[in-house]
N, C-alpha and C positions, 0 to 999 in steps of 0.2 A: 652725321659723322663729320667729325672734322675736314677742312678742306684740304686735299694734298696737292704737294707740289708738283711741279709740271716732271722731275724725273721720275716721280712713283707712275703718275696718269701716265708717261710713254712705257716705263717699264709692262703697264695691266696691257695696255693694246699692243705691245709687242706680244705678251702671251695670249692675248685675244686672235690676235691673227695671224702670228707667225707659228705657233709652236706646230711639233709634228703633226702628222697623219692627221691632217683634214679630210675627210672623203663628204663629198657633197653625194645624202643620200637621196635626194628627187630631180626633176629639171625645176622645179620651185624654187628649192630650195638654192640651185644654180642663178636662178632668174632673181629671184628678190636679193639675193647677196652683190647682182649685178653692179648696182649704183653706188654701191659704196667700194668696192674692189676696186671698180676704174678712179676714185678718188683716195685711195691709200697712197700715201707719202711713197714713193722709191724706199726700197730695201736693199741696205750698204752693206756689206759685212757683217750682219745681224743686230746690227742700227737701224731706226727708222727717221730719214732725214724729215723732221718737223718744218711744214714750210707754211701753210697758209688755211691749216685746220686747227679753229680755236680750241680749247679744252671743255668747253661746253660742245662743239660739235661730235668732239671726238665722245662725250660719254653717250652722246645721242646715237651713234653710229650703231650700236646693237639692240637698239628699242624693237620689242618684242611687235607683232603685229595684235592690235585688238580681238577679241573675243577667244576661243577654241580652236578654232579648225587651225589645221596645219601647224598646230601647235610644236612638233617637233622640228619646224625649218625656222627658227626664231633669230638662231646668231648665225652669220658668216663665218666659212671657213678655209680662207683662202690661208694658202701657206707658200712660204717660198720655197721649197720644194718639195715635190710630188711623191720622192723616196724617201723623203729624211726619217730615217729609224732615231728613236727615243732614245738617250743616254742610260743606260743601266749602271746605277750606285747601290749599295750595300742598302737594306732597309731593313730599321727593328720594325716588324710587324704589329708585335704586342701592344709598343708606345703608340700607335697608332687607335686602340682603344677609349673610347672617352663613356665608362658606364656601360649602358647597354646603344652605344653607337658608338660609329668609328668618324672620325675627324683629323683633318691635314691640313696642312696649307698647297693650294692647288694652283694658286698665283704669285709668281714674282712679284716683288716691286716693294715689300718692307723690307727693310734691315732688319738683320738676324733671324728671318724665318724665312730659312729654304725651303723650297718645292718639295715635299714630300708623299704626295699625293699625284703623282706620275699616271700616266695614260696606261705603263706596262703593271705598275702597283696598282691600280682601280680593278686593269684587267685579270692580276692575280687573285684580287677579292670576290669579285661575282663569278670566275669559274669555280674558287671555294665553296662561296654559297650555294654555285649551280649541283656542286659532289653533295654537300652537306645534307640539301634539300632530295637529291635521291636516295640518299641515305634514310632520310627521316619518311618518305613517302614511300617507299618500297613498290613501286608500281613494276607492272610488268611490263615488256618492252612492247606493249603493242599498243601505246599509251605515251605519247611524249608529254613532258612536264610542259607549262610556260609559265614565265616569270614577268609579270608587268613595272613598267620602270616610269618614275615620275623625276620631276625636279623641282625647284625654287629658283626665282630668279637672279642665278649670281652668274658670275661671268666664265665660269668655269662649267657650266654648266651642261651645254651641248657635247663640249671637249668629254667630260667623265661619264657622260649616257651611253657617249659611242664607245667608250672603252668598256662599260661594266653591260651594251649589249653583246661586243664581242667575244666578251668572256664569260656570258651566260651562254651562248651559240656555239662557243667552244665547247661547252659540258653538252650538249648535243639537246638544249631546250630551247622552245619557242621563246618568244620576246618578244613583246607586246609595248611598244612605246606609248606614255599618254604626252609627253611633252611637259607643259608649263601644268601643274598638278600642286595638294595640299596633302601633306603626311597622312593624314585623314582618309585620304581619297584611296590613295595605296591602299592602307589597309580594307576596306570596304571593298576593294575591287576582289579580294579573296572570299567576300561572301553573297557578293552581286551573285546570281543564275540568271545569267543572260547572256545564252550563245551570240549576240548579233553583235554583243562588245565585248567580245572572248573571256569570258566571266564563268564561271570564276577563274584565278590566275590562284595560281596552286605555291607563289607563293610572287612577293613584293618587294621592290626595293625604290624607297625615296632619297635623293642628291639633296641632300639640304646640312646646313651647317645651323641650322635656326640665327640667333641673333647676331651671329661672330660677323667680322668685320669680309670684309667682300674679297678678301685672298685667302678665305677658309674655304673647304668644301668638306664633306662626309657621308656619310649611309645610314640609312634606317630600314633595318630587315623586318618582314613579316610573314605570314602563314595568317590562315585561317583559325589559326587557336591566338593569336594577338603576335605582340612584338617580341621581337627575342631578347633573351636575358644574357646576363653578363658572361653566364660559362658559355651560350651560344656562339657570343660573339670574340671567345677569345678561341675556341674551336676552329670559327672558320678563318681565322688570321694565324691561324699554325697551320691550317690547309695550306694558307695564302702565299705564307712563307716557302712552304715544297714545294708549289707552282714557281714563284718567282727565283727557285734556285734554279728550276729547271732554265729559267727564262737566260738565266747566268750561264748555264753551260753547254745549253745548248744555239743560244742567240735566240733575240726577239726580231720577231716580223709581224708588220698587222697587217690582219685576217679581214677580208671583206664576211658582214655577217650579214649581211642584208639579204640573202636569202631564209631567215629565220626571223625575220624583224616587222612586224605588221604597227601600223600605227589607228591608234582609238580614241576619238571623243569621248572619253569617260569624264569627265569633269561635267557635262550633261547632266548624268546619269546620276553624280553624287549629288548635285545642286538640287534637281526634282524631287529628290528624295526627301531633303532639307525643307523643300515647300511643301509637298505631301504631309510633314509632320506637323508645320503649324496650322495647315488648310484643317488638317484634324483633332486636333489640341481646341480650333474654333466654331466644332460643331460643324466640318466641312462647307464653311463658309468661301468662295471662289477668291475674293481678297479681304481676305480680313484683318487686313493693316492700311486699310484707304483711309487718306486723312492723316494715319503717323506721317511724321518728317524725321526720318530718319538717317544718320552722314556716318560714314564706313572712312577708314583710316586703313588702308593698307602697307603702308610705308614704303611702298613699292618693292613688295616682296608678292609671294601670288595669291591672296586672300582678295584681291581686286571683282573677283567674280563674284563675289557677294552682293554688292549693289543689286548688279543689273540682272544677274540669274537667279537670286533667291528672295529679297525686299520690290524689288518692282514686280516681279509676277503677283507676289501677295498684295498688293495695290501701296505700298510705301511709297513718300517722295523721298528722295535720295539726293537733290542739289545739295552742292555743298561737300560732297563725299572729295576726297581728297588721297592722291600720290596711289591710284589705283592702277597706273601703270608700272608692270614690273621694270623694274631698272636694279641690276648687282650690284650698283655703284652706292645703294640706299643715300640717295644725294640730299632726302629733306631731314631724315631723324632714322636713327637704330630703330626697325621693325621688334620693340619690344613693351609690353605692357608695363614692366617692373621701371623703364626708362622714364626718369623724371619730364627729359624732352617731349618724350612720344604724348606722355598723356597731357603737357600743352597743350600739344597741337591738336589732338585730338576735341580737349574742350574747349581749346577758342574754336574750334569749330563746330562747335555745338551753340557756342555762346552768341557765335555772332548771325550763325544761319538762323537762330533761335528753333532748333531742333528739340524734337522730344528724347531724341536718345543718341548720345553715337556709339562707334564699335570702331574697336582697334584690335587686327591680331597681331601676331609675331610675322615672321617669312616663310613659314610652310604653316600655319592655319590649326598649329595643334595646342594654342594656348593664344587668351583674349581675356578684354577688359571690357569695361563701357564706362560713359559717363551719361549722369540724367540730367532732366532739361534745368535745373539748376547749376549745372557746372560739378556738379558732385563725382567724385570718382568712385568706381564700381571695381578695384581692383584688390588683390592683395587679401588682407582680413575682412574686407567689407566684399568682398564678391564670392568670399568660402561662407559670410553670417548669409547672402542672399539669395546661393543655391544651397545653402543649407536648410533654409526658410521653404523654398521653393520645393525640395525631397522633401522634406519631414511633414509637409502637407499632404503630400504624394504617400508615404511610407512611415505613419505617424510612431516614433520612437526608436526608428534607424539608426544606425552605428558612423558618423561621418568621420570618417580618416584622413588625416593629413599631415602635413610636413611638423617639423621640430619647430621652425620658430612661429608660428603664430602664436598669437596672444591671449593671455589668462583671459581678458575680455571677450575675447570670440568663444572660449570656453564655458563661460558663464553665461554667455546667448542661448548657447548651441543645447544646453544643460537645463538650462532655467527658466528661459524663453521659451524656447520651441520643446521642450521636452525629447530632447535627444539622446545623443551618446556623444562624445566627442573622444578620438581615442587619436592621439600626438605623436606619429611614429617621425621616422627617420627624414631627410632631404633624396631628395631624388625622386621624380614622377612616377618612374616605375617601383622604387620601393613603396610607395604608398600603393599605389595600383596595387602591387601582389598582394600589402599587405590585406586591401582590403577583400583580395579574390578568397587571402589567407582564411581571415574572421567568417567569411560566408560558409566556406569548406568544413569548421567547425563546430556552424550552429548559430553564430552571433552574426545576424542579417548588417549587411552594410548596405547601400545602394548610392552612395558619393565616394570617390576619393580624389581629394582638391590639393594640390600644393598654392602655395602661397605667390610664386613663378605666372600660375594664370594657367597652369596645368590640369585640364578637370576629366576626370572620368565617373561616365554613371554605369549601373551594371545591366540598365535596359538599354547602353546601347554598347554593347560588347566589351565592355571598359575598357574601351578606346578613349585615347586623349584628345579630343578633339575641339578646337575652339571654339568653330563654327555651329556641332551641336548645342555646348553650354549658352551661344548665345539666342538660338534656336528654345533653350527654354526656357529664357527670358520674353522673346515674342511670341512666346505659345501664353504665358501671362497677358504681354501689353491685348494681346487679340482678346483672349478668353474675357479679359474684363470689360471689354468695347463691346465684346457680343453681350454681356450682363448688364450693359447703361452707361458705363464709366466712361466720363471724358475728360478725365485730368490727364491724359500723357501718361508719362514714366512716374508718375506717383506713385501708383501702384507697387513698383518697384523699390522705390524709396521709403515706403511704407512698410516693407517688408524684414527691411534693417534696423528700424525704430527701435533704439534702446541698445543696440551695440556699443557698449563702453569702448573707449578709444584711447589709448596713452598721447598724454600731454606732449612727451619724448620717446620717438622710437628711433632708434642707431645702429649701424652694423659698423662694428671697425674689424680690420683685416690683417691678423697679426702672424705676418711670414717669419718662416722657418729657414734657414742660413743654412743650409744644406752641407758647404762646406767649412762652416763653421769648427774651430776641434771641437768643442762641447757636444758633439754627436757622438764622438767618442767609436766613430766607424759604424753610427748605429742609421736603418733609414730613416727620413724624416717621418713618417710614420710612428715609426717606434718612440722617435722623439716626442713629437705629439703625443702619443699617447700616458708617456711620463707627465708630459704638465700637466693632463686633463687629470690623472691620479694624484699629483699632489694636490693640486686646487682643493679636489674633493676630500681626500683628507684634511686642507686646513680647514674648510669648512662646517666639518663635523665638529670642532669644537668652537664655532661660532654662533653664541646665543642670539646674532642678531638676524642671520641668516636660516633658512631650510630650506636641504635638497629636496627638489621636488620628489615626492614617493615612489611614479611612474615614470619613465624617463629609459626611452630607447637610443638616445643617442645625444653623446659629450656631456658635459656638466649644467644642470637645468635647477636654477636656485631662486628663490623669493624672496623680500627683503625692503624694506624703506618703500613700502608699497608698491614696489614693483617686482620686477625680474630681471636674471639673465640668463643666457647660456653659450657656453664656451661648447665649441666643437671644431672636430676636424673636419677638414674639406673632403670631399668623397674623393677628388684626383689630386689635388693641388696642394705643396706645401704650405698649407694657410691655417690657423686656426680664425675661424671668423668669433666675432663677438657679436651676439645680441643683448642689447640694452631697452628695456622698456621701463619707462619710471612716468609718477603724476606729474613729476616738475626737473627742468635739469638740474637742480642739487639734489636732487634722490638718485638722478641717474649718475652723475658723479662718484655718491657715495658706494654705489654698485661697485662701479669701475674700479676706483681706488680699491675696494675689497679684490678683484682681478688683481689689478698690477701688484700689490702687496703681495699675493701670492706667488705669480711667475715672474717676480725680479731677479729669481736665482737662476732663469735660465738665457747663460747669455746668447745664444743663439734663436732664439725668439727677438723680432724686432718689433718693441713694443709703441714706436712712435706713434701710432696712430691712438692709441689708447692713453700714454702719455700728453697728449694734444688737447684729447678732450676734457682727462679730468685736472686740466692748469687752470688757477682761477681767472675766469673773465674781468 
């Protein structure tokens, strides 16, 4: 990420260490926070006088401690005052929804995006959840519910645990802390049976904002029937709402919950589980990755347990592995696979360790990439052709489901190649997910559903999105062929993609919506969108050069000059995105230009970016 100035860095550690209600919940956690407390600058007026702590010290100052244990005493929470009760502002709930999670900003310190992700707002959310899920559960009362709570490593992080444990303790359920945890891992903790790690947890909640910049925070709700869906999650934020008016009229006070609050190494428990699956994938061989060199990428989000809990037990070498320490600040590159940065770094560090493979996830562990010992990258259309490859061997003539824009070429793999299905639904992880739980429910076997994001869910392991699995069966490959003779490395892998047609030019341009523009005519951007995306398609019908594609769940999805495009709307965001794939840029051009000729009449579409591309070079 970009590097910020020195008033954003004092704005983040003033909310790091000053905001309210710190309660320091162990003598640990008192003690470790020790050496850094007696070194905080003096606190003026709600100023922190900067005197002789660099900005590199200062993003040092909340570094998480290695490995699991005590994973929940990671950040200091010293405050300048012991009573200070939180400011109560008006909150639209709803806006607080992003799909099937919810997402704020949790930290001061950018312009224009206030705090909206409050200690009393978190705490109105997880007592909603805490009603929602006794609702759903109907247990009787000689039965308390508990709810296990994870996070990702952002800096907000501690701050919104202790507020979404005391607002699950208020709904009168246990609470089971895992600390530093992987989206993944929540979920799995609802189907773990293992009283000695309070397992299962009857329902989940992971603190993660996945790739957003480090003054984001959010929720991801779960159950043992998977993650919840969108009318879930606009449910429990109309709860959320009646709690926080209460919080309005009657005044907030925070609640000690720590007598409801147990904390569990469960990030053990998922990682063994991880090795259990390749040990067995290798004819239960004790390490059957001795010899791979293998380098993990975790951008300093919490996929860092990868290395050393799941590849070195299997006998992997792992030098080389890189930014495995959680830090919120993500100070080397965006914890994302789709990030041009990320997967640099990723493959010069493959390139130069001369690794057979590496691995990169996002910041909670529920989407990933790889690159092979060639420097190749495994993300995107080539990592949906390689565990398509991977299923279809597994479940020969499977149905693989996935997002709108990948490409005619992965279709023609997926079809032609492997003797599949390919079936192209909408954007969004969990719209492909249901879809695919959809087509099963009907009769037409699916056992993938992949976004193009690095999103993957199989149906043998609960179609859950999980990164770390996806790349779990990629090493059940590298193992399986080492126990059969093979010593070429990640060949194998690359072998499996052979023949993936590839566009020459692929593009996305981002053509926003003027909200206030008059050309909305009082209508939402929504509705607008959805006009352009109707005209297009009528001009297109009477274009002989052009054809809609036949099947098409989502926005305008057209062929042409050997390629494609598709216009669509953003699932939350004034945006309509463009997809462009063509053999050469003047076919991808010729695309575009067929775009803009269409939605030139609409002036409240900003079409510069499309404008841009088709100017002649």
């Amino acid at each position: 990420m970009a590097a910020m100035s020195g008033k954003v860095v004092q704005n983040v550690f003033i909310a790091q260490f000053y905001q309210q209600n710190r309660q320091f919940g162990t003598q640990y956690q008192r003690d470790c926070c020790a050496p850094y407390t007696r070194t905080l600058p003096p606190f003026h007026g709600g100023k922190l006088a900067w005197t002789s702590i660099s900005s590199m010290q200062m993003r040092n100052l909340p570094k998480y401690q290695s490995g699991f244990v005590n994973r929940g005493t990671f950040y200091c929470s010293a405050a300048s005052s012991a009573t200070a009760i939180p400011s109560l502002d008006k909150v639209d709930f709803l806006k607080l929804q992003n799909g099937s999670d919810i997402r704020g900003v949790a930290v001061s310190g950018v312009e224009g995006e206030p705090v909206n992700l409050t200690e009393p707002v978190t705490e109105a959310i997880a007592a909603a959840f805490a009603a929602w899920l006794l609702d759903k559960k109907k247990v009787d009362a000689s039965r308390k519910l508990r709810v296990s709570i994870g996070h990702d490593s952002r800096i907000s992080a501690q701050q919104l645990q202790d507020a979404v444990s005391r607002g699950i303790a208020s709904g009168g359920l246990d609470v089971v802390q895992y600390g530093l945890a992987s989206t993944p891992a929540m979920f799995n903790s609802t189907l773990t049976e293992d009283e000695a790690f309070l397992c299962p947890a009857d329902g989940a909640i992971m603190i993660t904002a996945s790739h957003l910049p480090y003054n984001r925070n959010g929720f991801k709700f779960f159950t043992n029937a998977g993650g919840l869906g969108k009318s879930d999650i606009k449910d429990i934020l109309e709860r959320a709402a009646n709690i926080y008016s209460g919080f309005l009229a009657k005044g907030y006070s925070v609640k000690n919950a720590s007598d409801s609050v147990k904390k569990v190494d469960y990030m053990t428990v998922y990682a063994s589980d991880l090795v259990k699956a390749v040990r067995k994938a290798a004819g239960n061989i004790e390490k059957p990755l001795e010899g791979f060199h293998i380098v993990v990428d975790a951008g300093n989000g919490a996929g860092g347990f990868f290395a050393a809990k799941v590849l070195e037990p299997l006998g992997a070498i792992t030098s080389g592995s890189q930014f495995l320490e959680p830090d919120g600040m993500f100070p080397n590159h965006i914890p994302n696979p789709e990030d041009k940065a990320a997967m640099k770094a990723i493959t010069e560090a493959v390139l130069s360790n001369k690794a057979d493979l590496g691995i990169i996830f996002d910041t909670d562990v529920d989407r990933s990439a790889a690159v092979d010992s060639t420097g190749r990258e495994l993300n995107r259309n080539r990592l949906i052709a390689l565990m398509s490859a991977i299923v279809l061997e597994e479940h020969p003539g499977t149905t693989i489901v996935t997002d709108s824009v990948t490409s005619d070429g992965l279709t023609l793999f997926i079809e032609k190649k492997l003797g599949g299905k390919h079936h192209r639904f909408k954007r969004g992880y969990k719209n492909v997910i249901d879809e695919a739980i959809r087509l099963n429910s009907v009769g037409e076997e699916s056992h993938l559903a992949i976004e193009t994001s690095g999103h993957g869910a199989l149906k043998e392991n609960h179609w859950l999105d999980d990164g770390a699995y996806l790349m779990v069966k990629l090493l059940n490959k590298l193992a399986s062929a080492r126990a059969s003779g093979r010593v070429d490395g990640s060949k194998v892998l690359t072998d499996l993609v052979e023949g993936l047609e590839e566009p020459a030019i692929a593009v996305e341009l981002r053509l926003k919506i003027n909200q206030s523009h008059p050309d909305l005519k009082g209508r939402s951007f929504r509705e607008y969108g959805e006009a352009v995306l109707q005209h297009l398609e009528n001009s297109i019908a009477s274009n002989p050069k052009l054809q809609k594609a036949p099947v098409n769940y989502e926005g305008v999805r057209v062929s042409g000059f050997g390629g494609w495009f598709l216009l669509r709307l953003s699932l939350h965001d004034p945006v309509l995105p463009l997809n462009i794939e063509a053999p050469s840029h003047e076919d991808a051009v010729k695309l575009g230009l067929e775009v803009a000729s269409a939605v030139k009449e609409f002036q409240a579409l900003d079409t510069s970016a499309l404008d841009k591309f088709v100017q002649p070079q």
